[in-house]
N, C-alpha and C positions, 0 to 999 in steps of 0.2 A: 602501469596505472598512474593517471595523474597526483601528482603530491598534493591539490588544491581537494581532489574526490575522496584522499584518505585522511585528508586534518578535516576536510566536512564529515566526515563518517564517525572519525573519532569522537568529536567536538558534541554530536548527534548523542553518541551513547552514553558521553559523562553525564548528560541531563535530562537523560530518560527516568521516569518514574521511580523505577526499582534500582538503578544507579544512586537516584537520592536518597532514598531511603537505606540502603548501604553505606554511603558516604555520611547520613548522619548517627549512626548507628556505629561508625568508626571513630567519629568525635564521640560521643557517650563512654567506647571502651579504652579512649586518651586521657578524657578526666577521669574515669576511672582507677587505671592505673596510676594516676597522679594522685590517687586520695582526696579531687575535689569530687566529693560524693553529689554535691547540690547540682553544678555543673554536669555528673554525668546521668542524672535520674531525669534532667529535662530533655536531655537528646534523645537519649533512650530511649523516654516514654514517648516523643515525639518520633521517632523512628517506628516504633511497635505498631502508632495510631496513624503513620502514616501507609506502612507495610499492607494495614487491614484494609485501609479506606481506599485506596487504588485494586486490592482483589477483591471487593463489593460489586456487586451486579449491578445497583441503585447508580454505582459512580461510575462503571464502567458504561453502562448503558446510557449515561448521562452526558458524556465527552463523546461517546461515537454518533447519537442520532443524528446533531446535525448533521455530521458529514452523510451518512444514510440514508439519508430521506429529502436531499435535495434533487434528485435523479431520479424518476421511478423507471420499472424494471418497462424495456422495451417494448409493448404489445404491439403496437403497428408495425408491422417489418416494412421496411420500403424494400420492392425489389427490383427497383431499376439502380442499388448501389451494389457495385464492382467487390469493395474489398471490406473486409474486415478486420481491422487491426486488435491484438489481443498483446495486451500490457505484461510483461514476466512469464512466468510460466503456472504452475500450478493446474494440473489435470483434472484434481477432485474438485474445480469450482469453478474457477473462470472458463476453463479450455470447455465444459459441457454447455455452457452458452455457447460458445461460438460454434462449437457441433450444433446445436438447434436452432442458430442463424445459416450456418452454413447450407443447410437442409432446406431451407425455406425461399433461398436468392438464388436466383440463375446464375449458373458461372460466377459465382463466388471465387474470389482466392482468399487467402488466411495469412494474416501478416505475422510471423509468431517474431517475440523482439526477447532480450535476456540476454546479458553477459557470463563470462564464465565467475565472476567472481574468484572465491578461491576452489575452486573446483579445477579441472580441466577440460569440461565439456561446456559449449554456454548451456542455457535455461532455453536459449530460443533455439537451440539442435537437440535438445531433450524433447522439447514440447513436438518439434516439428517430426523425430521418429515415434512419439504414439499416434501424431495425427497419420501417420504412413502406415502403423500398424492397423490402425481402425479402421482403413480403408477410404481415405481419403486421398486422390490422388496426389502425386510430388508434384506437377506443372501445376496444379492449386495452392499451392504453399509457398512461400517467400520467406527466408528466412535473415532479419537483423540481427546478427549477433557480438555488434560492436559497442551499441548506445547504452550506456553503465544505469542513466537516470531517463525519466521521463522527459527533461528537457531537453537532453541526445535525441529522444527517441521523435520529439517533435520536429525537432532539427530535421534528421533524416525524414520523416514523411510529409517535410516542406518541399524537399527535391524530387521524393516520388511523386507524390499525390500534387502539390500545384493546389489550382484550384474545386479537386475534386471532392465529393462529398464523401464520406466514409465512416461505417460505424466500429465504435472503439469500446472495445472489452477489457475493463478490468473490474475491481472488485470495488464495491458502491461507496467504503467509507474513503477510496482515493480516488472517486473519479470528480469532483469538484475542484481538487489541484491537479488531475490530466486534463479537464474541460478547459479551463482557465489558462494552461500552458500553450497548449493546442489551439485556444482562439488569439492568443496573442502573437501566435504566428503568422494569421489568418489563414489558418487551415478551418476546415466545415466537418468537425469531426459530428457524428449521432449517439449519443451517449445509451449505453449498453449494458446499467451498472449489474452486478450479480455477486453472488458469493455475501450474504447477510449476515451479521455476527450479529445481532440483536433477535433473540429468540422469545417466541409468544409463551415459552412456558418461565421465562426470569420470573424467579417472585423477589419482592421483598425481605423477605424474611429466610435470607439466607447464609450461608459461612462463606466467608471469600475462601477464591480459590484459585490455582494457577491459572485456568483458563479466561476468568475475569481480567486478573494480571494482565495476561496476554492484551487481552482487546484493550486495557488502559493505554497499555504501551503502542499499542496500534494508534488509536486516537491519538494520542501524544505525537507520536512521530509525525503523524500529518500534518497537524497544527504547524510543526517546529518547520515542515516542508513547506505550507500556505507561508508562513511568516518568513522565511528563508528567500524563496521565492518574490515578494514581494518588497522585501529589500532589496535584491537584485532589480528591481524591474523589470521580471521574467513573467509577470502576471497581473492587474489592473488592481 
């Protein structure tokens, strides 16, 4: 693995949401045990108010819409497009859109992409044996199992696809930085977003909770990817 994709990776996690709020919550228990009481009631408290405000619905739902709601979900299927590309793996969301595109285009193939991480099997030979179990045939499937990031992954379907048209499945709150990577290519991908983590029943008047957490940290990460991304010149 490249030493450049594991100090981005690292670099990624020290300034993710619940990273900070750990990190200042460990300054609070340093003045702390130094007896500067004043110094550690402000970390502290700022750690506890920051802990709650990132697993709130209000905030979470607040960082992720835009990305969510730039792409709506696919209704026109075009079906004179060939392939469908589906971003990582994940069965319970992404992969059942590209089963009900799959269904709907003639001679479809299914691009599944995903590295092994630290696994020993990639994401994109996991996706591509339940698509085999479900009855999709194997000369339908293509599988990527080299490209680590989105921007590998455009890389490679700048050599397959050219200038073919093709719709790209991943999940709504990261397909504004796959759209964006992909048209800098100039590849012609058709945006396919699915898998929604903003729920019609959020209220208001709720107790944060890990699963809030979670989607902060979702949103977060993408941001940190848009902004990453466009420092490099890998996106407009």
């Amino acid at each position: 693995m490249e030493f450049t994709f594991i100090i981005k990776k690292l670099i990624s996690a020290m300034i993710m949401p619940l990273s900070i709020g750990l990190f200042l919550a460990i300054i609070g228990l340093f003045f702390l045990y130094k007896n500067q009481i004043k110094g550690a009631k402000i970390f502290l408290t700022t750690s506890i108010v920051w802990m709650a405000l990132i697993s709130y619905v209000p905030f979470s739902n607040f960082l992720i819409k835009p990305l969510e709601t730039k792409y709506q979900k696919l209704k026109n299927i075009p079906t004179d497009i060939q392939y469908i590309l589906l971003l990582g793996g994940d069965m319970e969301n992404r992969a059942w859109e590209v089963l009900r595109l799959y269904h709907k285009i003639p001679n479809a193939k299914i691009i599944t992409s995903g590295y092994a991480g630290r696994g020993e099997i990639a994401e994109a030979v996991k996706t591509a044996n339940v698509l085999y179990e479900i009855g999709i045939k194997k000369e339908d499937i293509i599988v990527h199992k080299e490209p680590k990031d989105t921007k590998e992954e455009a890389n490679k379907m700048k050599v397959l696809l050219k200038n073919k048209k093709f719709i790209l499945v991943t999940s709504s709150y990261h397909m504004p930085r796959a759209m964006a990577l992909f048209q800098k290519e100039g590849l012609l991908p058709i945006p396919a977003p699915t898998d929604l983590k903003i729920k019609e029943s959020d209220k208001a008047l709720s107790v944060p909770n890990g699963s809030n957490l979670q989607q902060t940290e979702i949103a977060w990460h993408e941001y940190l990817g848009i902004l990453w991304a466009a420092l490099r010149g890998q996106i407009d």
